[in-house]
C-alpha positions, 0 to 999 in steps of 0.5 A: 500500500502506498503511503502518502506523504502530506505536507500543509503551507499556511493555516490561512484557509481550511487545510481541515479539509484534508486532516478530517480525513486523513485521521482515518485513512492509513496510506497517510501521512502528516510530514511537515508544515510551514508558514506561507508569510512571515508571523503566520499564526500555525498553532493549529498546524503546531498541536495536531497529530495524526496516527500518533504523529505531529509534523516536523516545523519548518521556517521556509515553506521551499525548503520543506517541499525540496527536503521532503519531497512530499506526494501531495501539499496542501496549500492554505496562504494568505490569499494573494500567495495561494497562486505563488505558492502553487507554481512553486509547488507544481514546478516541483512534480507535487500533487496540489490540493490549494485554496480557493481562489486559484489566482488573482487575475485571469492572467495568473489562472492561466500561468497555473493551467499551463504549469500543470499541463506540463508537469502531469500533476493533479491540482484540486481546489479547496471547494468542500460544500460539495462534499456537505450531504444536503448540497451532494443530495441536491445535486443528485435529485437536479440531476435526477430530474426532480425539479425538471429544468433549472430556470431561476437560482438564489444563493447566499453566503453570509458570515460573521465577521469575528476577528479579520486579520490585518491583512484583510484590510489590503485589496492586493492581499485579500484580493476580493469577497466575491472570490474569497465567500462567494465563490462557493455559492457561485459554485453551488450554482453550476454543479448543482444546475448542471448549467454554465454561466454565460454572462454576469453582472455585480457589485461589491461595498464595505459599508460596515467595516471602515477599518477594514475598507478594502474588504468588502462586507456585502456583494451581489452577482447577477448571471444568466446561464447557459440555458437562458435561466436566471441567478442572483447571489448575495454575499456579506459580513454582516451575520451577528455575532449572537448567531448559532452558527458561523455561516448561513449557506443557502441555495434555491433551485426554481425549475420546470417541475418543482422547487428545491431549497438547501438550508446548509446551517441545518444541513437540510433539504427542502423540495416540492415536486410533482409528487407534493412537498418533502421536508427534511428529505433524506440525505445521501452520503458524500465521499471524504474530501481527502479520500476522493481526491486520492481515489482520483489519483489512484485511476479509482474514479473521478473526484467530485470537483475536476481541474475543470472545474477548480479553473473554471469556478475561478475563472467565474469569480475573477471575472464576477470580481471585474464586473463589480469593480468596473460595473460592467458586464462581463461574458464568458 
């Protein structure tokens, strides 16, 4: 059995994504972390062991990836780092699993699929909702026909703000919500609808964080999709602190025979078919998010979220993010 060694740059992003799996997979192996910028807070990185074994620490993050020489690196920088880091990492023939979103700039994204066309490495993106039972089901019944043709889409992301680091208050360092939050719901959209967009329009503000003026704390898209169906997202900041929950993940499918609903806080399912109304239908299993990705490598299956994919849902968001900035319409 081949023994995958793993090794984390940053704790900036949801590397638990990877170590919620590897806890009970045997062929893994936690060997090395390293920060993606100088004072990065890795106290996480620092305390977790896995199948009785911490990580060795190191200060350069090229160091630990040229000594160790790991199978697979997962990649959770400060935002603007995510594509640098990347590139350093796939010059080197590893395995990639990376935060969202890819890059920055069209430009960047496209540097990113060239390098790894070349290296022959497999890259996975940080898009975990998909792996959530009542987003997985969703996209099961959609694709089952449940709710016939997908014509209108609704889905929120909403947080609360908590604690932002200093570097979120820098554009060129957190770069923008639309592709930080709203990349998953614009996510949402496409794998569940099984449609692409075809043109997008948006905006984007902070309203209710002047310290933090470059972050924006609200942003809408508006997009038609493949089919000519219509889709409005709504991203924000602004969950109290007194809520239960950290987020309020949010998904509603009008088609030509029914209506689906995702509540992801209560991790639920609503629809109302031809068969009548369901509430709280049953939820199917989803892969491990880890697990999957290595079941892709080992020729056992396509995983949930393809490079395809993690390219285009980056493309999506970077060009969401230059409609907003520039109120223009953009197509694809």
């Amino acid at each position: 059995m081949k023994i995958y060694k793993i090794c984390f740059i940053g704790a900036s992003g949801h590397w638990g994504y990877l170590t919620q799996g590897m806890t009970s997979l045997s062929n893994t192996e936690f060997t090395a972390f390293a920060p993606s910028f100088e004072n990065e807070n890795l106290t996480t990185l620092q305390n977790l062991e896995i199948h009785g074994q911490k990580g060795k620490f190191y200060q350069n993050y090229l160091e630990m990836l040229d000594s160790e020489r790991p199978d697979i690196v997962s990649i959770t920088p400060r935002y603007d780092l995510i594509a640098p880091i990347t590139l350093e990492a796939i010059k080197r023939g590893i395995h990639i699993i990376a935060e969202k979103p890819l890059a920055f700039s069209l430009e960047q994204l496209d540097e990113i699929k060239e390098a790894v066309q070349k290296a022959g490495i497999r890259l996975g993106i940080m898009m975990g909702i998909r792996y959530e039972p009542a987003f997985f089901t969703a996209k099961k019944m959609v694709a089952a026909g449940r709710i016939g043709e997908p014509l209108l889409i609704w889905a929120q992301k909403s947080y609360r703000w908590g604690t932002r680091p200093e570097w979120y208050k820098k554009r060129a360092t957190y770069g923008s919500t639309i592709n930080w939050v709203g990349i998953h719901a614009l996510d949402w959209a496409r794998w569940v609808s099984g449609l692409e967009f075809r043109e997008i329009a948006a905006h984007h503000a902070n309203l209710a964080h002047p310290d933090f003026g470059e972050c924006q704390d609200i942003a809408t898209v508006q997009a038609k999709l493949s089919n000519g169906a219509l889709a409005v997202f709504n991203f924000d900041y602004l969950r109290p602190a007194q809520a239960k929950t950290h987020g309020d993940d949010r998904l509603r499918i009008a088609g030509t025979k029914g209506v689906l609903e995702v509540i992801g806080r209560e991790n639920r399912l609503y629809i109302i078919d031809e068969q009548g109304e369901h509430e709280n239908e049953p939820l199917l299993t989803p892969p491990d998010f880890i697990a999957d990705f290595l079941n892709e490598l080992e020729g056992k299956g396509p995983a949930l979220i393809s490079m395809a994919d993690a390219y285009k849902i980056t493309e999506i968001a970077i060009k969401a993010t230059m409609a907003a900035d520039r109120q223009q319409r953009v197509w694809l």
